[in-house]
C-alpha positions as CSV (number, residue, x, y, z in Angstrom):
1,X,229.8,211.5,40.9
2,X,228.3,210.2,44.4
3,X,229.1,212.6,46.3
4,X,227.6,215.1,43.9
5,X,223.9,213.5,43.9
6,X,224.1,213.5,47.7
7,X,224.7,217.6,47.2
8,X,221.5,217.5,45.2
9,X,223.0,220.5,43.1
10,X,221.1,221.6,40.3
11,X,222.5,222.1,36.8
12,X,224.0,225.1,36.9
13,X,225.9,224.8,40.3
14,X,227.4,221.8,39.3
15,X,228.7,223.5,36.3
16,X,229.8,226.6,37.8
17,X,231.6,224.3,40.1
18,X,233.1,222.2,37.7
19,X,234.8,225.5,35.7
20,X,236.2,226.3,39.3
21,X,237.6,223.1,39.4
22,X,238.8,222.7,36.2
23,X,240.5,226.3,36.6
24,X,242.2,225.1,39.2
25,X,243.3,222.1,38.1
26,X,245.8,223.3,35.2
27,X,247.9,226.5,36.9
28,X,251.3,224.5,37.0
29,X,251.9,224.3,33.6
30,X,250.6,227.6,32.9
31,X,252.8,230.8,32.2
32,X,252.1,233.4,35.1
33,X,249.7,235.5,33.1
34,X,247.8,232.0,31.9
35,X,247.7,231.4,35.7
36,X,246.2,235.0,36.3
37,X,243.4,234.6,33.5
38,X,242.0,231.3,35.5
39,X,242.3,232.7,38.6
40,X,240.6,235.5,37.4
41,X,237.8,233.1,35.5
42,X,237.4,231.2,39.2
43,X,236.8,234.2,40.7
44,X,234.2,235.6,38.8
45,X,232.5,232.0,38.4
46,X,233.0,231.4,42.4
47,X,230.8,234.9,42.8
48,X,228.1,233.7,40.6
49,X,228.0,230.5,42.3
50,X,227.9,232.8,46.0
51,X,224.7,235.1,44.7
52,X,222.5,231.9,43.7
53,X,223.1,229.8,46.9
């Protein structure tokens, strides 16, 4: 969580990047179109996150 304060992100860019993370983190034991869906999700959340910073 250090590393995190020292970012001084507000609320919502520390939840946006924490559903990139987290859509990330689960893709091996995914089928290919459960993999898709969270790539898709991280996308869409990564361009959100882009427009507000």
């Amino acid at each position: 969580m250090e590393p995190f304060n020292k970012l001084q992100l507000t609320e919502v860019e520390y939840v946006l990047i924490s559903i990139i993370i987290f859509c990330h983190s689960f893709t091996n034991c995914l089928s290919k179109q459960g993999r898709e869906l969270l790539l898709n999700e991280s996308e869409k959340y990564s361009k959100i996150l882009m427009k507000i910073l």
